[in-house]
C-alpha atoms as one frame of an Amber mdcrd trajectory, in Angstrom:
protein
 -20.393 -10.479 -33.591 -22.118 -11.542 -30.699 -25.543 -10.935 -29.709 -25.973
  -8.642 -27.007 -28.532 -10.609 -25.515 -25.998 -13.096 -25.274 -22.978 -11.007
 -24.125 -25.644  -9.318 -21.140 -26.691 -13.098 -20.061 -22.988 -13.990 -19.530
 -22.173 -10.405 -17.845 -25.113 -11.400 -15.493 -24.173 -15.105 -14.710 -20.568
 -13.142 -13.794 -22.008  -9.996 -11.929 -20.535 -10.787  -8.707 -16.959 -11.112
 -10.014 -16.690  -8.083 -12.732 -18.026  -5.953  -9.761 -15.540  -6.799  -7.550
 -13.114  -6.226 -10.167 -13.874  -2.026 -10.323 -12.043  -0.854  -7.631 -13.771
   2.832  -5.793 -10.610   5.000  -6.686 -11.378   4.350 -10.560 -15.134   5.974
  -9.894 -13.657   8.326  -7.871 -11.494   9.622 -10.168 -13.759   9.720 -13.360
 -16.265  12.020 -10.989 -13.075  14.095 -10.268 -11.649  14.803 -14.118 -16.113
  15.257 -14.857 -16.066  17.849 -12.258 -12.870  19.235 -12.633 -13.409  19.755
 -16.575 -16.927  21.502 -15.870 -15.353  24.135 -13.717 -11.936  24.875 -15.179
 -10.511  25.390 -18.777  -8.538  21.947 -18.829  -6.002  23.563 -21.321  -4.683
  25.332 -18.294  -5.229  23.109 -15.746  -2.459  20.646 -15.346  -3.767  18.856
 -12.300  -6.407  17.551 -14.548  -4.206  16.605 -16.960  -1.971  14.750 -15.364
  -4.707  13.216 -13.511  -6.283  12.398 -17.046  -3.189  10.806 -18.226  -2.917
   8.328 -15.728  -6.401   7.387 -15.252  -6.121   6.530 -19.311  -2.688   5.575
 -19.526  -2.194   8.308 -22.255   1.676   8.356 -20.743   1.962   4.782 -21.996
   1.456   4.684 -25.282   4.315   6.231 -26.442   3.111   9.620 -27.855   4.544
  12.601 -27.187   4.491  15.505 -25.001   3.593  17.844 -28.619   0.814  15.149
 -29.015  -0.464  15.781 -25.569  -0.335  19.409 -25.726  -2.450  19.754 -28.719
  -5.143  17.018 -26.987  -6.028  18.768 -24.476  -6.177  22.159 -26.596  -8.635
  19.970 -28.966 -10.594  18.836 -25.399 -10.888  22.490 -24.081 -12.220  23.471
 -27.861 -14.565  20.728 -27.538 -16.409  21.412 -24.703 -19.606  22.797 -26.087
 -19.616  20.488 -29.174 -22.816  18.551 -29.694 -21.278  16.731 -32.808 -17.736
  15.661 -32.285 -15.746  15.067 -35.401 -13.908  11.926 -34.965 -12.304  12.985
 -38.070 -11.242  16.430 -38.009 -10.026  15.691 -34.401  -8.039  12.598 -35.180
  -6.876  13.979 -38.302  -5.425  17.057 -36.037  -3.649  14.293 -33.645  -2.309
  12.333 -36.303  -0.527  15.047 -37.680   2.092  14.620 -34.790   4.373  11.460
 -34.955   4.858   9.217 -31.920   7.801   8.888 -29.995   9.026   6.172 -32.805
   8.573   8.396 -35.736   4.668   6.576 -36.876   1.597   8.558 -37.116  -0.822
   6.704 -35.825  -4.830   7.064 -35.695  -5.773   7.017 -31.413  -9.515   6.389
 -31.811  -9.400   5.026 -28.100  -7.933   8.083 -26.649 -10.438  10.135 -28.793
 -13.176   8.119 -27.669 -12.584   9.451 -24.144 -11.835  12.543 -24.739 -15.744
  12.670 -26.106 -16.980  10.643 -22.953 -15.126  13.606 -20.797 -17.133  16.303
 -22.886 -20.660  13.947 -23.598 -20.726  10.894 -20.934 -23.927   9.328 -22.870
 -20.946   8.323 -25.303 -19.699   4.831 -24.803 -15.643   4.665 -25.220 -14.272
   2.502 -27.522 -11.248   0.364 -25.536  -9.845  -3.424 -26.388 -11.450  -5.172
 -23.412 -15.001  -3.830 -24.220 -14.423  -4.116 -28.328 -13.360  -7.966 -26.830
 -16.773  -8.261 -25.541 -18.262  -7.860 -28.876 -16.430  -9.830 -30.922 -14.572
  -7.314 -32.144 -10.545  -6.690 -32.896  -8.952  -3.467 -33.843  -9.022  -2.903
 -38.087  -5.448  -3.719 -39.328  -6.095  -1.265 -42.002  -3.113   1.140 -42.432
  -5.381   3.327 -44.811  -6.663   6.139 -42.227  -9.883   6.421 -43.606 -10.767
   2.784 -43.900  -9.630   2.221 -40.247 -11.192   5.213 -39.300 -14.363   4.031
 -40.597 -14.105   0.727 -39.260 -13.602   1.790 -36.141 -16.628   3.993 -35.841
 -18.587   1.109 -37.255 -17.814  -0.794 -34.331 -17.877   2.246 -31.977 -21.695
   1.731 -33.412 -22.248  -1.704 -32.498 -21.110  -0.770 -28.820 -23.287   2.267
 -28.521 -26.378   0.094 -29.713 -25.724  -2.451 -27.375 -25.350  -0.185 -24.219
 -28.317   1.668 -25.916 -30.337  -1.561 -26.089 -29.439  -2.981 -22.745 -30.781
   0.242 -20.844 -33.587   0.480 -22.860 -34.683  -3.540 -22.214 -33.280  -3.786
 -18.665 -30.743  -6.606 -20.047 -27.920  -5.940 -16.707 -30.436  -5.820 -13.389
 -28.585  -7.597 -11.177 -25.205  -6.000 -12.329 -26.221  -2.530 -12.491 -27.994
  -2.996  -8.854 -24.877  -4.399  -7.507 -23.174  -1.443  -9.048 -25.404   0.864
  -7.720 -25.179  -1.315  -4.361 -21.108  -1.134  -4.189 -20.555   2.334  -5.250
 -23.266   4.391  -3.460 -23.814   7.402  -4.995 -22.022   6.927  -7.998 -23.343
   9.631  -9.904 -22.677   7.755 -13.274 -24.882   7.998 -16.328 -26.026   4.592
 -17.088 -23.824   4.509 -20.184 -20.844   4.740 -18.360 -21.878   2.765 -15.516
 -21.453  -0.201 -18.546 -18.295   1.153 -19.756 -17.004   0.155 -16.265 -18.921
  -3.149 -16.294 -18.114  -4.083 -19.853 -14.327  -3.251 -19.166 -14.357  -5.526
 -16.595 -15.626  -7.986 -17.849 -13.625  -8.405 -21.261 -10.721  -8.285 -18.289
 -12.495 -11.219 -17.171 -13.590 -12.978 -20.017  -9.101 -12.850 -21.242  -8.134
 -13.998 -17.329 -10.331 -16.997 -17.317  -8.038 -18.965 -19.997  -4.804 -19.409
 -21.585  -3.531 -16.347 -24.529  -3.991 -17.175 -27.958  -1.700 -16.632 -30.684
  -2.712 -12.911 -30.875  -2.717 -12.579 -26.975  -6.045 -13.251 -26.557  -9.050
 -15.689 -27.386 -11.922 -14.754 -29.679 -15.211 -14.314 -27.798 -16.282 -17.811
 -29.683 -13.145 -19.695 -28.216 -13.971 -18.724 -24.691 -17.731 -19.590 -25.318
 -16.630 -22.948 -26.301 -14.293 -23.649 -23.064 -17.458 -22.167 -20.981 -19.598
 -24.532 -22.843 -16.867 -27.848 -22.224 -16.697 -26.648 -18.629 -20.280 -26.967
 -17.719 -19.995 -30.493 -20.001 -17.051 -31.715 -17.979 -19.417 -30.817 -14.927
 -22.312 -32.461 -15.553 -20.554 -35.592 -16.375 -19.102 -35.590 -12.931 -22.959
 -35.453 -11.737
């Protein structure tokens, strides 16, 4: 695992570019579904919903529409939680099969269903997890991916945690600030945007790996034989 130190260094060095990859319709629409779920009992609302769905690509991951139902019953439950169980709630959602037959454990999709209710949460997605070093538990054991992947839901929510606190993003939360004016984002998920970018980034900038992607250490050392290759041409 990387540093965060490290990771916010490289975030700043690319502010200009992971800013310009956030586009105003995706803040736009995460103030929407905030305000929207505030007002309205989501359960019933299927504006929001559909709304939510997109924005999270829920209608692309192959669950189904029993699945969907019973998250956004789980969401409207939720709303006055001040400690969400990751495991009741994911134990409730794995208890209907995909479209293929598999239960499967959606700690992403949970993830933002806690951001919607508690937006001092972080969300746990690939291109932030990417960031960190960090690659979805193969486990098929439920509760030793489960707990794997709020061990590394951990190591997200202490970084973000330690980069407010020590003022590690300046110049990319000002230009932030600076693009979308009156944002009304909580500084956590002002990095959930900026960290999602930038593992988008960090993939774009070189070839796929075997996997699909490049470990945070490969694409340190191609930054590293760049700026070698450069200097020799000095």
């Amino acid at each position: 695992m990387k540093k965060t130190q490290e990771i916010a260094e490289w975030i700043e060095s690319n502010s200009t570019e992971i800013i310009e990859n956030i586009d105003q319709e995706s803040v736009d629409v995460y103030n929407f579904l905030k305000t929207e779920f505030k007002k309205s009992n989501v359960n019933e609302n299927y504006l929001f919903q559909f709304i939510f769905r997109s924005f999270y690509r829920i209608d692309n991951a192959g669950l189904t529409p029993e699945f969907k139902k019973e998250y956004f019953k789980i969401l409207e439950q939720n709303r006055n939680e001040k400690q969400f169980d990751f495991e009741k709630v994911l134990r409730k959602l794995y208890s209907f099969p995909n479209r293929k037959g598999q239960n499967t454990l959606q700690f992403s999709f949970a993830t933002k269903m806690f951001n919607t209710i508690n937006d001092s949460m972080s969300i746990y997605d690939s291109e932030v997890a990417r960031m960190f070093s960090l690659s979805r538990p193969f486990q098929s054991e439920f509760e030793i991916k489960l707990d794997k992947y709020l061990d590394q839901l951990d190591i997200i929510q202490t970084g973000y945690q330690q980069i407010i606190e020590q003022n590690l993003l300046p110049e990319t939360i000002g230009l932030f600030d600076q693009t979308f004016k009156d944002n009304k984002l909580s500084e956590m998920k002002k990095l959930d945007f900026i960290f999602w970018s930038a593992g988008k980034i960090k993939t774009r900038l070189t070839k796929k790996g075997d996997d699909g992607f490049h470990t945070i250490e490969e694409l340190d050392e191609i930054d590293r034989k760049i700026k070698t290759n450069a200097q020799h041409r000095l």
